[in-house]
C-alpha positions in Angstrom: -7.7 -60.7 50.7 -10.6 -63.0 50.9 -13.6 -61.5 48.4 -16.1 -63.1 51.7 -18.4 -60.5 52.5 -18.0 -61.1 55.7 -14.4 -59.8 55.8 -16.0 -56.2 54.4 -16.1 -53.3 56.2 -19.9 -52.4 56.6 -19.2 -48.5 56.7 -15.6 -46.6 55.2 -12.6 -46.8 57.6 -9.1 -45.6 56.8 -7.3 -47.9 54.6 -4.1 -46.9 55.9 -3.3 -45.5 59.5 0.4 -45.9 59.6 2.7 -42.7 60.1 4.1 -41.3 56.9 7.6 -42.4 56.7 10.1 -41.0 53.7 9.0 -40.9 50.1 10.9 -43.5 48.2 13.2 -43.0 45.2 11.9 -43.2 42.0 10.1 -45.8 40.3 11.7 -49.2 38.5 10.3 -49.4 35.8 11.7 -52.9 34.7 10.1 -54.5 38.6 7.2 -56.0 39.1 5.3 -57.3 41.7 2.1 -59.6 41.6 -0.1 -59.4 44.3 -2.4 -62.9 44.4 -5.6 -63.2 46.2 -4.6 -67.3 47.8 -8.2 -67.2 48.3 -9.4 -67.5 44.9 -9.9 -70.5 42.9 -7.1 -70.7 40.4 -4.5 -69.4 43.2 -2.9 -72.8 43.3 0.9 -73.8 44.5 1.5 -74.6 40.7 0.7 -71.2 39.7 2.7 -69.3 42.9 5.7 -71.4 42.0 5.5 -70.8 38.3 4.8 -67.0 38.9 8.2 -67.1 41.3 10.2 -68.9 39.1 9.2 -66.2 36.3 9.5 -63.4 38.2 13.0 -64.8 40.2 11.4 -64.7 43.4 11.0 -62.3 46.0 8.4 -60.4 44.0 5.0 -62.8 44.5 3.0 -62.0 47.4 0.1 -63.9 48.8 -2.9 -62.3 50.4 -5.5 -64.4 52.6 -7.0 -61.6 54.7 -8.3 -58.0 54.2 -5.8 -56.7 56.8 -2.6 -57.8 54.7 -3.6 -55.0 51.7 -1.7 -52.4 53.8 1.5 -54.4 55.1 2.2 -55.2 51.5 1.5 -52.2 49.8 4.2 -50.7 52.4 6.8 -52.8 50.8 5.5 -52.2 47.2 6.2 -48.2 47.5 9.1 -48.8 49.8 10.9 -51.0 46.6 9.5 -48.9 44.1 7.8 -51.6 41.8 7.2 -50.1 38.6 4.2 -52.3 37.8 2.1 -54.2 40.0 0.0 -57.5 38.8 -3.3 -58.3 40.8 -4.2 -61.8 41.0 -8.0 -62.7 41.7 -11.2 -60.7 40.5 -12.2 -57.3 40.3 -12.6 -57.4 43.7 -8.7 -58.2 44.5 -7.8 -55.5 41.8 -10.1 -52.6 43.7 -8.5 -53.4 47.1 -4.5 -53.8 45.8 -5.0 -50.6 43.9 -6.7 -48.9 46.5 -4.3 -50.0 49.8 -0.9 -48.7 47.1 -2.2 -45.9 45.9 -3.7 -44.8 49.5 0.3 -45.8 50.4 2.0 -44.1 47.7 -0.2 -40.8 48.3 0.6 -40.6 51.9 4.3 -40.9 51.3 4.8 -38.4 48.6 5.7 -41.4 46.2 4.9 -42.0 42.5 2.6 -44.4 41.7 2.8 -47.4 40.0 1.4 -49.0 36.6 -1.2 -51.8 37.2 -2.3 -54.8 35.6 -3.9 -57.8 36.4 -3.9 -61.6 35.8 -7.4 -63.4 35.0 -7.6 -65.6 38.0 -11.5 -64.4 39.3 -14.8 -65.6 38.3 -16.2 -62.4 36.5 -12.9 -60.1 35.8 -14.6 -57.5 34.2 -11.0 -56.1 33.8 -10.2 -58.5 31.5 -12.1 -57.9 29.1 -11.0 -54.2 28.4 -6.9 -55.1 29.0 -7.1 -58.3 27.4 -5.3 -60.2 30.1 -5.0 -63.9 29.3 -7.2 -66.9 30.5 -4.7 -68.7 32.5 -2.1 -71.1 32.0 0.6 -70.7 29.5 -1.2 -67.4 28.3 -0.7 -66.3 31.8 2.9 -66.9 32.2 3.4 -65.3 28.5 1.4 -62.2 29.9 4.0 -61.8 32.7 7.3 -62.5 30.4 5.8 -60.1 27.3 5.5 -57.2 30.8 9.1 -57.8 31.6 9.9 -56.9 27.9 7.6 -54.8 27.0 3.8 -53.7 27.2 1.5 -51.0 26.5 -0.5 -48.7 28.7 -3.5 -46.8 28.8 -4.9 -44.3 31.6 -8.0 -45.0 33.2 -10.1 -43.1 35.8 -11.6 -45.1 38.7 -14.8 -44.6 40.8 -14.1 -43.7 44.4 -17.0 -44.7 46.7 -16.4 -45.1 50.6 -13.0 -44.9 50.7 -12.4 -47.6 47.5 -10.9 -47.0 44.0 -12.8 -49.5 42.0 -14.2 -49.6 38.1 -18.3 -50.3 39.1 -20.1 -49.5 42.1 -23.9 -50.0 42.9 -27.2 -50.6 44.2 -29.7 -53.6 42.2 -29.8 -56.6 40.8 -25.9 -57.0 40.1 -25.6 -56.1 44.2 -28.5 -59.0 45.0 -27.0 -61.1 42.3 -23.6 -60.5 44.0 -24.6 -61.0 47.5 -26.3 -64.4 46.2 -23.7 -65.6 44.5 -21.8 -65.5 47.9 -24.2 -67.2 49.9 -24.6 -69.8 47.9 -20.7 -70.3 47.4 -21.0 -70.8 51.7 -23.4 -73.3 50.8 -21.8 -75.4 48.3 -18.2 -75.2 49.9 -19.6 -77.5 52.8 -21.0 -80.0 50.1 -19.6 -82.1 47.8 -19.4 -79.9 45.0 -17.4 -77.3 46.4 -14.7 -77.5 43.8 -17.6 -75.9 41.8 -18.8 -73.3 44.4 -16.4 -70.3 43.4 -17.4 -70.3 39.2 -19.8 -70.1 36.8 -21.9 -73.5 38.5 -22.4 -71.2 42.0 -23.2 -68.1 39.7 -26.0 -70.5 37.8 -27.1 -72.2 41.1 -26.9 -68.5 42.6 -29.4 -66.8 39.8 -31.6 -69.9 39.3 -32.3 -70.6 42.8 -32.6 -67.8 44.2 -31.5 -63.8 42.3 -34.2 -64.9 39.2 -37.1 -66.0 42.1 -36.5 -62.7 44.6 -36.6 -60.8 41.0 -40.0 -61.5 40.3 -41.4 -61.0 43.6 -39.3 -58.3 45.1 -40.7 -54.9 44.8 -38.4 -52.2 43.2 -37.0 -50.3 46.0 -37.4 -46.1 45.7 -33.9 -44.3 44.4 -33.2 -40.8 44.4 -29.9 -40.0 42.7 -28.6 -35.9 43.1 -26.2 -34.4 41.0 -22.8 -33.3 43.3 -20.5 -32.7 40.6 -19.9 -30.8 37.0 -23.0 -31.1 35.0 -24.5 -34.2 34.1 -26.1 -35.1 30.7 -28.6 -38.2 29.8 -27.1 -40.3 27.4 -30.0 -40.7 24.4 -30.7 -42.1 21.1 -28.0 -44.7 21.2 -25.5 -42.4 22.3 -26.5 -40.0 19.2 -27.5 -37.6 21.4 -27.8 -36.2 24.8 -30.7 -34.3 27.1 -30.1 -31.1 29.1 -27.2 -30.4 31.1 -28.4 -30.9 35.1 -27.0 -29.1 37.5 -24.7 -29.3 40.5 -27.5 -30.4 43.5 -30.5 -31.2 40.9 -32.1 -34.2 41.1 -31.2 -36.6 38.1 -33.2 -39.6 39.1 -36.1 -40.4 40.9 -38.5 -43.4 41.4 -38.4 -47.5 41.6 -35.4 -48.9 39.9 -34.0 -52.3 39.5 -30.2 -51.2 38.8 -28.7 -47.7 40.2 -25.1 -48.4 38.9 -21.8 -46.2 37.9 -19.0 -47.5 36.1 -15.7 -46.2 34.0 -15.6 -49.3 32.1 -18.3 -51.0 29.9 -18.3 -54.3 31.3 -19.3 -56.3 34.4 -17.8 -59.9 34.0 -18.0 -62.4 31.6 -17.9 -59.8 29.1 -21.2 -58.6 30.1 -21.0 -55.1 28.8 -23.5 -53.0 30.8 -22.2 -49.8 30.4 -22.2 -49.2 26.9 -21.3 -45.5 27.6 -18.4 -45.4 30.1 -15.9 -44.9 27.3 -17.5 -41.6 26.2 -15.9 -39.2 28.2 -13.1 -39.6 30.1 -14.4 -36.6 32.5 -17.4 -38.8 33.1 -18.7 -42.2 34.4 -21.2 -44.2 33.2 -24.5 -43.8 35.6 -27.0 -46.3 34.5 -30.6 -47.0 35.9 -32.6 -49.4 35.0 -36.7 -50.1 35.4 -36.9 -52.9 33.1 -39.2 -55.8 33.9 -37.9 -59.7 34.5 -40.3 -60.8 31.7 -38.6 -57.6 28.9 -35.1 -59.0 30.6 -35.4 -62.0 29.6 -36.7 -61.2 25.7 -34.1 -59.0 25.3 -31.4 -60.3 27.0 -29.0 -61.0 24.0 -29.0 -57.3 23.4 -28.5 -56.2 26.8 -25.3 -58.2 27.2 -24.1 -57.0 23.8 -24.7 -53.3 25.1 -27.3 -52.9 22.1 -30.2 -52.3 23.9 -31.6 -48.6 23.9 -35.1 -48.4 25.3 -35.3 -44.9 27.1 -38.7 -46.1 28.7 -37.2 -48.5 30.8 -32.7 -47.9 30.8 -32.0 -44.3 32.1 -28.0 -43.5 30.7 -26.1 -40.5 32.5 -22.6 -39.1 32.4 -22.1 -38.1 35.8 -18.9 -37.0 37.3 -19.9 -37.2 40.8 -23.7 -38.5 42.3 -25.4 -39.2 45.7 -27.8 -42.6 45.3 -30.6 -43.2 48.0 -32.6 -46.1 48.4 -35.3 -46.7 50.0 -35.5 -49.0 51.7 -31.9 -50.0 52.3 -30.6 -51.9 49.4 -27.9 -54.4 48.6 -25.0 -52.5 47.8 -21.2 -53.8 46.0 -17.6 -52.2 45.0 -15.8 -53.4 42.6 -18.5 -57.1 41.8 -17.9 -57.6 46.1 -21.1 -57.2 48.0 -20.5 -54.7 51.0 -24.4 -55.8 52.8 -27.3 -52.6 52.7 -27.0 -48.8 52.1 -29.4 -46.2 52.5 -27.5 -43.6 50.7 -23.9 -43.4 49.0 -22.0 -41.3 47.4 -19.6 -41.9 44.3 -17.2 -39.9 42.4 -14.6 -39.9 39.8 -11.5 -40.3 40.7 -9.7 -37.0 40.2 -6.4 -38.1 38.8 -6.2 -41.8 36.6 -4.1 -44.5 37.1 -1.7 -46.5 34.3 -3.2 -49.4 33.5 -1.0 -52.7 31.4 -3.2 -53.2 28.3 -2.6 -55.9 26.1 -4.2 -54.2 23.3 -2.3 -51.0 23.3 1.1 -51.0 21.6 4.8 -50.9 23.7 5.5 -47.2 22.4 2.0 -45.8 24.7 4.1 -46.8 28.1 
């Protein structure tokens, strides 16, 4: 499941076209399954063999391609995995949990706990779970699951037929779609070793996000209301504005950021939405008109999630929203870059999925 753009879908397609075949039994709770993106950096032979050898074999599978999400999550339900471990970025955790619990639906099955193991660039994930680093954290993250590990719900946001934790139009989409151009462009020279990491992220914002930012003119966002009322987030989070209505406009002008979220970071523990643990009803719509030069000065804060400035950051709780841009704008799901939208729509996922966290104790499983 390679996170190349160019292995996107540009518009939403059925994840899953297979006949329904019989529901399996229930769930075993003591199996796991890791699912491992071989496309991303720290997917090494080392690591497969280590996670086989952990695991006893049989229950590591390695995705190179998009179209493998569905043949795998066929035998995930069909075995009745009671957790399963994503391997890769955010972007490997949106597609795994989307292809089995698309599969599970369909067949009538129970679906499963997830986790995931840090082995992205950004894995925003991470930093709410508390998922090791790598290494010999990693392997003691799989052996502690096996004996025990807590769990906490979480609600996703459901956007063109993907479950994902962010979604949006702005400078994270440019900065995303960036990033993967320059990673083409370093993989052919030779630092490629470098490309997929922080260096193409750095090479990616200084060469060219931090440039277009300066010179690109905000593009014109109109974001509707198309769920339970929404309220703006105010005074730090002391406080909120007026409840808008089902079909009412909650947004609209120039905007650098049109984003959603249920969790408050993007990665690198960059924790942009400082408000998606409020409700757990609501996600986290944040818009953004704040200049490169205020950016910049305030940076420190804005990665913190301390910086309140209702002038310029425009904080809703949303349950579901329509976004237009005009023009088209970069657009990602889940920190992948999906090319240009006009308009999207994004929800809250009706129903949550169990996710591993490190942080919670055993007795919340």
């Amino acid at each position: 499941m390679s996170e190349s753009p160019a292995e996107r879908r540009a518009a939403p397609a059925p994840r899953i076209e297979a006949p329904a075949g019989p529901a399996p039994g229930p769930l075993r709770e003591d199996r796991i399954a890791v699912v491992v993106n071989g496309n991303a950096k720290r997917v090494t032979a080392d690591l497969i063999a280590m996670l086989d050898r952990v695991l006893d074999g049989g229950d590591v599978f390695v995705s190179r391609r998009l179209e493998d999400g569905p043949d795998i999550a066929r035998v995930i339900v069909d075995r009745g995995y009671g957790t399963v471990l994503t391997g890769g970025g955010d972007g490997t955790f949106t597609v795994v949990v989307t292809d089995v619990v698309g599969e599970a639906r369909r067949r009538g099955a129970q679906t499963p706990r997830f986790g995931l193991l840090k082995l992205g660039t950004g894995n925003a994930l991470a930093w709410v779970v508390g998922a090791g680093a790598g290494g010999r954290e990693l392997e003691a993250d799989v052996r502690r699951l096996q004996r025990e590990a807590g769990s906490r719900s979480l609600r996703l946001v459901e956007c063109e037929g993907y479950l994902a934790p962010f979604a949006g139009f702005g400078a994270d989409a440019v900065m995303l779609a960036d990033y993967s151009a320059t990673r083409a462009r370093l993989s052919r020279t030779p630092l490629r070793r470098f490309a997929a990491g922080p260096l193409g992220y750095a090479v990616a914002a200084t060469t060219r996000t931090l440039p277009s930012y300066v010179v690109r003119p905000q593009p014109h966002f109109r974001v509707v209301n198309l769920g339970a009322p929404a309220r703006r987030v105010l005074d730090g989070g002391a406080s909120q504005g007026p409840e808008i209505a089902a079909g009412e406009v909650i947004y609209e002008g120039p905007a650098r950021v049109a984003s959603v979220a249920t969790i408050p970071y993007f990665g690198f523990g960059f924790r942009f939405f400082p408000y998606a643990d409020e409700r757990d009803d609501r996600m986290h719509l944040r818009i953004s008109t704040i200049t490169s030069a205020r950016l910049v000065a305030n940076f420190p804060a804005i990665w913190r999630g301390d910086f309140d400035d209702p002038s310029v950051a425009f904080d809703y709780l949303v349950e579901a929203v329509r976004i237009e841009s005009s023009p088209e704008s970069p657009f990602q799901i889940g920190g992948d870059p999906q090319g240009v939208r006009a308009a999207v729509e994004l929800r809250l996922t009706p129903e949550p999925i169990r996710l591993v966290d490190h942080y919670s104790p055993p007795s919340s499983t």
